[in-house]
C-alpha positions in Angstrom: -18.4 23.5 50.9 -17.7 27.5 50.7 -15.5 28.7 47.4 -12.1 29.8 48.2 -11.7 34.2 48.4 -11.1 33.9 44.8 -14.0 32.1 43.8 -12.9 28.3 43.5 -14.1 25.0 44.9 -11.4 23.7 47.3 -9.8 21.2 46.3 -6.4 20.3 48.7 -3.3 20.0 46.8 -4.4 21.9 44.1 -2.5 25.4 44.3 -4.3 28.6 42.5 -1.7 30.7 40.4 -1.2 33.7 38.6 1.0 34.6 35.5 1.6 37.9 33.8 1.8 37.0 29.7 3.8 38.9 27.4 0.8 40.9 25.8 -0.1 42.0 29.0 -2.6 40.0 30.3 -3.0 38.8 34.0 -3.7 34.4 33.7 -4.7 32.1 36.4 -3.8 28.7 36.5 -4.4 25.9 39.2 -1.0 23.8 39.6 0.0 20.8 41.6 3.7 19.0 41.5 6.8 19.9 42.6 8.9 18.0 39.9 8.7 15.7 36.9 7.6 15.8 33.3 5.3 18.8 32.6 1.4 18.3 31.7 -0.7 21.3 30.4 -4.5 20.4 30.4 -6.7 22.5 28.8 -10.6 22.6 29.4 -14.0 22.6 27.5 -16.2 25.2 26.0 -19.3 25.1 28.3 -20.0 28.8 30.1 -18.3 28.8 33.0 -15.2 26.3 32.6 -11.8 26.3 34.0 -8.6 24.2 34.7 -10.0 23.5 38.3 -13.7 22.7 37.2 -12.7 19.8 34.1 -9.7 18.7 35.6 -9.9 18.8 39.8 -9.4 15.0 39.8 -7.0 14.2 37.4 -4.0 17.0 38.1 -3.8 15.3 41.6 -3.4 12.1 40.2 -0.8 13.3 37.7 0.8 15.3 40.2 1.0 12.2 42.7 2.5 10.3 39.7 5.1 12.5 39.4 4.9 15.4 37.2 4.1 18.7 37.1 0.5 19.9 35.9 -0.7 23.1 35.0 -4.5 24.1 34.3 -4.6 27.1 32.8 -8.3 29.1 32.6 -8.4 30.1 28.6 -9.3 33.9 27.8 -13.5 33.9 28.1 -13.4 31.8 31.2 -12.6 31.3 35.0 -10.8 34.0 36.3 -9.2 35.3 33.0 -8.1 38.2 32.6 -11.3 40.9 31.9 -9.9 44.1 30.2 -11.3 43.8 26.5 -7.8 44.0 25.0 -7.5 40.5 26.1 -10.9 38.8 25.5 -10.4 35.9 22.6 -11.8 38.6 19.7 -10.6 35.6 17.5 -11.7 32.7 19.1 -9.4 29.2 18.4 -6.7 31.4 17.3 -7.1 33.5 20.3 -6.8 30.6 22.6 -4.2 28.7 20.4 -2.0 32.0 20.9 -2.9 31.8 24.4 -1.0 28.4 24.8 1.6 29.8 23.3 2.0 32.9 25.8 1.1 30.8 28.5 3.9 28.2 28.6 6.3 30.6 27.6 5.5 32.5 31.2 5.5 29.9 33.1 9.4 28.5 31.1 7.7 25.5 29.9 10.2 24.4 26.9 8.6 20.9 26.1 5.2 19.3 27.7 2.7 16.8 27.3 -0.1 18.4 26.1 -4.5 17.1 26.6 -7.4 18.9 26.3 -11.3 18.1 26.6 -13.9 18.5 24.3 -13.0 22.7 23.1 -10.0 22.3 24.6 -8.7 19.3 22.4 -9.8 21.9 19.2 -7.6 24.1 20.6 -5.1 21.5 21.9 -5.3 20.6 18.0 -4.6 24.2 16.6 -1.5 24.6 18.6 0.3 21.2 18.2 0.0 21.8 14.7 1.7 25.1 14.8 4.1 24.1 17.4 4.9 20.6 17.2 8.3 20.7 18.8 7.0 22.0 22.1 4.5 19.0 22.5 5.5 15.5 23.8 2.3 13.8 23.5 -1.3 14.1 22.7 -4.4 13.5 24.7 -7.6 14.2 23.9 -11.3 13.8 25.2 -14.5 14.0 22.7 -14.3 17.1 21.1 -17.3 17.7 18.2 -15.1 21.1 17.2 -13.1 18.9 15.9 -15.0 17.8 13.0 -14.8 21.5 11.0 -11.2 21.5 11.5 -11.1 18.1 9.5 -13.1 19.0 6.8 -16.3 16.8 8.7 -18.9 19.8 8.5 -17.7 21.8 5.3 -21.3 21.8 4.8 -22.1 23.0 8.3 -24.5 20.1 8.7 -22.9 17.8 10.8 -24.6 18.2 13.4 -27.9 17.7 11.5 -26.1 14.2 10.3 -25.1 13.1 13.7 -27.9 14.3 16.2 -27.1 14.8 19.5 -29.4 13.3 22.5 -28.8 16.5 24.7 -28.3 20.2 23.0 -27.5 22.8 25.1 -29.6 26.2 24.4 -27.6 29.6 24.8 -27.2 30.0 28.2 -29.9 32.2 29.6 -27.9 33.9 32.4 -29.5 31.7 35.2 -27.5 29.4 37.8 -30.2 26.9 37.3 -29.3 26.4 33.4 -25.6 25.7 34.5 -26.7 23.1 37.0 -29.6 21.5 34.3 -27.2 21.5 31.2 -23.7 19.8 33.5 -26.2 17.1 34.7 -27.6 16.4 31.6 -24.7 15.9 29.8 -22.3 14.0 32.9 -23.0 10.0 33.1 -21.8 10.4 37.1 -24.2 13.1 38.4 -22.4 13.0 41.5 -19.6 14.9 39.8 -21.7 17.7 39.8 -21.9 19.4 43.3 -23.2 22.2 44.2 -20.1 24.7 44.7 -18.7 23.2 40.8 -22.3 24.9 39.8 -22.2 28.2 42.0 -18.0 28.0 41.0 -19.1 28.2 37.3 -22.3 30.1 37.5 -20.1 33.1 39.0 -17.6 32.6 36.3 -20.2 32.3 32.9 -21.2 35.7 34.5 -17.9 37.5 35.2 -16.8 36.3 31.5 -20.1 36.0 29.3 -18.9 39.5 27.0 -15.0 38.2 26.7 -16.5 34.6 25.5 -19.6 35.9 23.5 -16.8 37.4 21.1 -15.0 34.1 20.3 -18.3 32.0 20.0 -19.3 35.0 17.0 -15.9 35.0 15.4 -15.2 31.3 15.5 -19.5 31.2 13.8 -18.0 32.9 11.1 -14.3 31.5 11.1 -14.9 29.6 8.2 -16.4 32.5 5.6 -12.8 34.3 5.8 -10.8 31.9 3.4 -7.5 33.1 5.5 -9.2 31.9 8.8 -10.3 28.7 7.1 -6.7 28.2 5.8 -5.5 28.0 9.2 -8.4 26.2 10.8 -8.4 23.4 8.4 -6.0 20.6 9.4 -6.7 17.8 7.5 -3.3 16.7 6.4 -1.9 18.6 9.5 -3.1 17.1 12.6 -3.0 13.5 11.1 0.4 13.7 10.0 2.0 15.1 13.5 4.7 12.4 14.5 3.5 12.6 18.4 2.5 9.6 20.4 -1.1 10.6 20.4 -4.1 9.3 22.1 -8.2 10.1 22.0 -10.6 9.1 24.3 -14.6 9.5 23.7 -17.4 8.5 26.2 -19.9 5.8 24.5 -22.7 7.5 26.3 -21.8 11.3 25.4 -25.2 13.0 25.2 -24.1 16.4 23.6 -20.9 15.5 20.6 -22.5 11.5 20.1 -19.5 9.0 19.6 -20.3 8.3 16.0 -18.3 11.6 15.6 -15.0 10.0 16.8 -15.9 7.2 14.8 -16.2 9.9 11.9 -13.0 11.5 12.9 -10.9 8.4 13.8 -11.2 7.7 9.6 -8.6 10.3 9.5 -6.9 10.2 12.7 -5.3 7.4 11.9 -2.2 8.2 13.8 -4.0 8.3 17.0 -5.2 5.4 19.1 -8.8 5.5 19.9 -10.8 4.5 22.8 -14.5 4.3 23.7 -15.2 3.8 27.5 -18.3 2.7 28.4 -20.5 4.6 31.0 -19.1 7.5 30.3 -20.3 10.9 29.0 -19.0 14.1 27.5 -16.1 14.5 30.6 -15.4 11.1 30.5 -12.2 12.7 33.2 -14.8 13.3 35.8 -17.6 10.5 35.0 -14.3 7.8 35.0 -11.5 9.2 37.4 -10.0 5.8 38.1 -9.8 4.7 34.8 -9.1 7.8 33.2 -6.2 8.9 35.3 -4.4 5.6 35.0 -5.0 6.0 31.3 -3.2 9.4 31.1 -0.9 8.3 33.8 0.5 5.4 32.2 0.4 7.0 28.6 2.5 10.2 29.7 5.4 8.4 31.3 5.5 5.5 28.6 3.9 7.2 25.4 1.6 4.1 24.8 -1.3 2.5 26.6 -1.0 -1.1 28.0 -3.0 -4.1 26.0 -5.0 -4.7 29.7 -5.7 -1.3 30.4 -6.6 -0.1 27.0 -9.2 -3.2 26.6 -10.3 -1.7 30.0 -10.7 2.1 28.4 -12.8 0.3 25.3 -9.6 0.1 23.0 -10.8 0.7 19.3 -11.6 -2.1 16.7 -13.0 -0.1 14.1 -9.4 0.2 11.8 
């Protein structure tokens, strides 16, 4: 299937937006819902992500559930704004002010708030800095995760807990995109073709505005200011938010002993560990994933059947 005018895989009931933030800066967003509790979803890290490209399958589900969901496409990726003023010069913190900016456009007051792998280390930054705007707390697999806990204060955490699949900087091809989203999705059928040429054009429209975030946030933790603010053990696991974290058992790239590692001190979040899934456990699990969210958004908990279903946690 052809990409819209704009560049995006078509996806019907999913509307493309545009938002003008108070610094300036020209966001797009993908939207669905008329009414209803609002939902921001924020997505992953990989070159060439957006709201549309982690999240095409749950926002209709939400949306048909009855709220409102906004995808927003962080500074560095999809159709983000490109004048340098507005590329993330300081990575988390640049996309942790971006929530900010971005809900504030768009008159969201209080939302339920989830983010994927990245996205949930950014999801993480801002709840901690805003608690009052966030209703709940979803999160999917997210390695960044473990330097913001104090997990990798030796930087070597990824030499403890190997990964099956490492992604090499991307080389600029289309091909790479393709290889690296196969090799780290359980479901390689939720890998067409237009979600690779969809990201392939977008890595290339944004690789400058991203390269400066992945170089400041390589050297985030050097600057004992920037570390102050990164770190939040005692922060994040103290938040008073129904709060939820789900991490594929058969994540290739950020292995599940890292939740295990990280639900030691997330203790006031409920784990789960869904089998065949990988690292977007959103698009290798839609069924189970959407009712997951679904049902954990409107009542703030997960149901006994349902979460046995998602590989409900027994490790506390």
């Amino acid at each position: 299937m052809a990409l819209t005018e704009e560049g995006l895989i078509q996806v019907a009931g999913i509307a493309s937006r545009w938002v003008r933030l108070r610094n300036g800066a020209k966001a797009h967003y993908v939207t669905a819902g008329e009414a209803g509790p609002n939902v921001v979803l924020l997505h992953g890290g990989f070159p060439g992500s957006s709201g549309i490209a982690l999240w095409r399958f749950m926002i209709l589900a939400l949306a048909e559930a009855g709220f409102r969901v906004y995808a927003p496409c962080r500074p560095g990726f999809g159709l983000s704004d490109l004048r340098e003023e507005h590329w993330p010069h300081y990575g988390t913190f640049s996309w942790a002010d971006f929530v900010d900016d971005f809900v504030d456009a768009v008159c969201l007051d209080r939302f339920h708030l989830a983010g994927s792998s990245q996205g949930a280390s950014v999801s993480a930054q801002y709840v901690v800095e805003h608690p009052e705007k966030v209703i709940s707390l979803a999160f999917v697999a997210s390695f960044s995760l473990m330097a913001q806990l104090g997990l990798d204060d030796d930087g070597k955490a990824r030499e403890r807990l190997p990964a099956a699949y490492v992604p090499a900087p991307w080389d600029g091809t289309k091909e790479m995109i393709g290889k690296d989203l196969l090799a780290v999705a359980y479901d390689k059928a939720s890998i067409p073709d237009d979600l690779v040429e969809m990201r392939f054009q977008s890595a290339k429209r944004q690789q400058k505005s991203l390269g400066t975030a992945i170089e400041f946030n390589k050297n985030i933790m050097k600057n004992p200011v920037y570390a102050q603010r990164l770190r939040l053990r005692g922060r994040l696991d103290k938040i008073d938010l129904p709060a939820i974290y789900l991490w594929g058992k058969d994540d290739v790239m950020a292995p599940v002993e890292a939740g295990y590692e990280q639900e030691k001190i997330l203790t006031n979040f409920q784990f789960y560990y869904p089998e065949k899934c990988g690292h977007s456990g959103q698009n290798d699990q839609p069924r189970l994933f959407n009712q997951v969210f679904v049902e954990f958004f409107k009542t703030g908990k997960v149901s006994a059947e349902l979460g046995t279903e998602a590989g409900l946690s027994q490790r506390l």
